[in-house]
N, C-alpha and C positions, 0 to 999 in steps of 0.2 A: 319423790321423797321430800318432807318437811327439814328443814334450816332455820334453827333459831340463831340471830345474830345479836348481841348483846350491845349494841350499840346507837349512836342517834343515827336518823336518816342525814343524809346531805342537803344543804340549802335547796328547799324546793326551787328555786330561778333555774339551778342548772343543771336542772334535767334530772335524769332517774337517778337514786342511788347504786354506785357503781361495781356494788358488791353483790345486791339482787341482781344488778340485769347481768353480771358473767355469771355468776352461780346459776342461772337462767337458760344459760346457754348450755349447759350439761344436764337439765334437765329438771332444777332442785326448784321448788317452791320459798324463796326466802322470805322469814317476816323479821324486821328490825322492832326492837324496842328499846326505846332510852334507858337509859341506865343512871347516868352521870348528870347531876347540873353544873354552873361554874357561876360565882359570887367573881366581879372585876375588883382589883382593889390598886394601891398606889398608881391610878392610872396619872397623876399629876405630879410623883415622882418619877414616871415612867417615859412623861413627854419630854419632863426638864432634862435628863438623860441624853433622848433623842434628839436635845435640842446643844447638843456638845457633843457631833461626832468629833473632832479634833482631838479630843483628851480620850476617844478607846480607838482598841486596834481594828475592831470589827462586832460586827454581831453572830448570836449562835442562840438558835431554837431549835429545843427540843420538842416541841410541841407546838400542835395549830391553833390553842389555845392563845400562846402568847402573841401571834398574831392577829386574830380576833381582840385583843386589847389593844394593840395598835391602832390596827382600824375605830375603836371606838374613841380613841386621841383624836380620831383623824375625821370624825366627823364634826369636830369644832371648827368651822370655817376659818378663824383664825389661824390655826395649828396645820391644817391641812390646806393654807396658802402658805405658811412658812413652809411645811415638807415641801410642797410641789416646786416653790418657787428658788429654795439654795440646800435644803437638809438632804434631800432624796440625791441629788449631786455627791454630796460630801460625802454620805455612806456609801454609797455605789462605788469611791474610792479604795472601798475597804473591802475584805470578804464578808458575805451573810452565811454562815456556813450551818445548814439544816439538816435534817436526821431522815426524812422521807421524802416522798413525792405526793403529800399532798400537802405538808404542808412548804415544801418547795412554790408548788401553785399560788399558795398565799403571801409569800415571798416576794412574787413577781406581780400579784394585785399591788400589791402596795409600790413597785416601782422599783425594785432591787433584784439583782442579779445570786440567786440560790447555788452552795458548792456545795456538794459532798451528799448532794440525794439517792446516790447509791447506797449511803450507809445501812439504812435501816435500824439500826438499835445505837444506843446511845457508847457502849464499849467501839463499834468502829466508826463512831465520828468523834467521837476524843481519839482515837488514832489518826484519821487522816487529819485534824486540828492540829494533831502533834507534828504531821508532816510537813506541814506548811508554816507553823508559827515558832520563831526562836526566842527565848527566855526571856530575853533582856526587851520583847517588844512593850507595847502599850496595852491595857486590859480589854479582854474582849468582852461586853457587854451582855450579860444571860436572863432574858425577862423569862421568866417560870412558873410553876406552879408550886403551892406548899405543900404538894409530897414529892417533890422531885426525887431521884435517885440522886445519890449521892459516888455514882460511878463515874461521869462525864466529871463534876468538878475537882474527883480526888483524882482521877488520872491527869487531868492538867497540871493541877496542884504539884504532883510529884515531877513533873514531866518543866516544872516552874515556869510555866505558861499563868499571868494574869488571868486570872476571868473575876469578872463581879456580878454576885448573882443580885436579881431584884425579884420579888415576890409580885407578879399582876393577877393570879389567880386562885380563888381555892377548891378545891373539890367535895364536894356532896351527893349523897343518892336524890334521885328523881324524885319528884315528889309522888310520882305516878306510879314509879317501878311494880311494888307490890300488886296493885291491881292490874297493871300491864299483864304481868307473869299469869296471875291466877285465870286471869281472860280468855291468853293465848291458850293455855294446857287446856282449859274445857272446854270452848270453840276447836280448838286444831288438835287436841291429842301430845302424845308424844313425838317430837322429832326424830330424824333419825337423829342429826347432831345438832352440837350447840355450841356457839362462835364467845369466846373471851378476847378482849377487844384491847384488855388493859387491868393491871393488879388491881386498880380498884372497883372494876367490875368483876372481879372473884371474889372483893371484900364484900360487897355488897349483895354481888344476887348469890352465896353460896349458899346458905342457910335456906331461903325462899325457894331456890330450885330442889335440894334436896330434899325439902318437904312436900314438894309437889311431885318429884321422879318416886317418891318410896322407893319400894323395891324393883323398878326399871333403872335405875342409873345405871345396870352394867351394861342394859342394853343400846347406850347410847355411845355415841362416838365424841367426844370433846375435844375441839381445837381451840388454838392460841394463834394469834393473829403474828405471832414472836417470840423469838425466847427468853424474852422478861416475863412476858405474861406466863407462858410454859412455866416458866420457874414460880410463878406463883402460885398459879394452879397445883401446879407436884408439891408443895410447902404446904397446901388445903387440903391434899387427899387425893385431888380429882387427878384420875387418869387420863396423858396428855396420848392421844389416838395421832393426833394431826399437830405440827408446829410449822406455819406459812415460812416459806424459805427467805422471802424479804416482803414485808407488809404490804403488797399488791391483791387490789381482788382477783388476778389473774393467777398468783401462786396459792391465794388461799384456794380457790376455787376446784384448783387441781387438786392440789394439798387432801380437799375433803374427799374429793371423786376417788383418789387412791385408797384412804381410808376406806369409805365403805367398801371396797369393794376388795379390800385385802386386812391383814391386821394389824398395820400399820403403816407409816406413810413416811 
């Protein structure tokens, strides 16, 4: 059975992407295609930040994105002998407190110690943020994207936990997407399912997929990699068959094998 995964592949260096090769393991054929680009932006308001851990409480990413902006601070020789040589110390003092495990992984590339990667969705990592930080502390530092949700900072918010968001990315469709899409459906057919990765992969490929399923979209099964995306997806129409129980290609994986093979998962 064919698997379309709405997403980019993983840095070709480290080996296969981690979604095809479990989905692999059940038997599925998986094809990824990009979706999403990312424009970096205040990466120089972004470093001077980084470069006063003293004045916040900690760091908090929601996404692998705003690590990927880090890294691209950090490949100024300059900047990335100051991290290595006193900044990476001084935060390491603090919590980095992240939403998954991947980008927990990224986390620890750069030399910090990741909490709270059990989270999964952005509602329970402002809870256990909650659990751990009291009001009256120092701000915790939030480099983002400009559609971020606005659940992590108003739960803090109420909760009077500091945070200060900074804007490092923005989001755009592929440049490719369209022709991606239209390639894969007439080379491979219909899938059985088809993987939502993130709300702005519903914004983007909904319109394109439905002009290409016609009248097959009931025969497909559609998963949400979480239930943000779940929730976007049901706010577009599309019926959510599968919703990954925490963003692992190991629960998606299962997540879809249940599906097809029952009416729900």
């Amino acid at each position: 059975m064919k698997i379309l995964l709405l997403k980019d592949p993983k840095d070709k260096d480290s080996g296969p992407d981690p979604y095809v090769k479990e989905l692999g393991l059940y038997g599925f054929e998986a094809t990824l295609i990009p979706v999403l680009s990312f424009e970096f932006v205040s990466l120089e308001s972004l470093f001077e930040k980084l470069s006063q851990p003293d004045s916040y409480g900690g760091l908090v990413f929601s996404s692998p994105r705003a690590l990927e902006a880090i890294k691209i601070c950090l490949k100024d020789n300059s900047k990335n002998e100051a991290w290595s040589k006193s900044l990476k110390q001084k935060w390491n003092t603090k919590p980095a407190y992240v939403v998954g495990k991947a980008t927990a992984s990224l986390v620890e590339e750069i030399g910090l110690v990741p909490q709270g990667e059990k989270s999964g969705n952005a509602e329970k990592l402002a809870e256990y943020i909650c659990s751990r930080e009291k009001p009256s502390s120092s701000a915790l530092l939030f480099p983002c994207g400009a559609l971020k949700r606005e659940v992590l900072p108003t739960v803090l918010r109420e909760k009077g936990i500091p945070l200060e968001s900074l804007t490092v990315y923005q989001t755009t469709q592929h440049a490719d997407l369209q022709e991606s899409l239209s390639s894969y459906f007439s080379e491979q057919g219909i899938p059985a399912s088809i993987v939502f990765f993130s709300p702005s992969g519903v914004k983007f490929c909904l319109q394109p997929i439905q002009k290409l399923l016609g009248d097959f979209s009931n025969q497909i099964k559609f998963a949400a990699i979480g239930p943000t995306t779940a929730e976007a997806m049901e706010a577009a129409g599309i019926p959510v068959s599968c919703s990954a129980g925490s963003p692992t290609p190991q629960d998606l994986a299962a997540g879809i094998q249940k599906a097809l093979h029952s009416q729900n998962c």
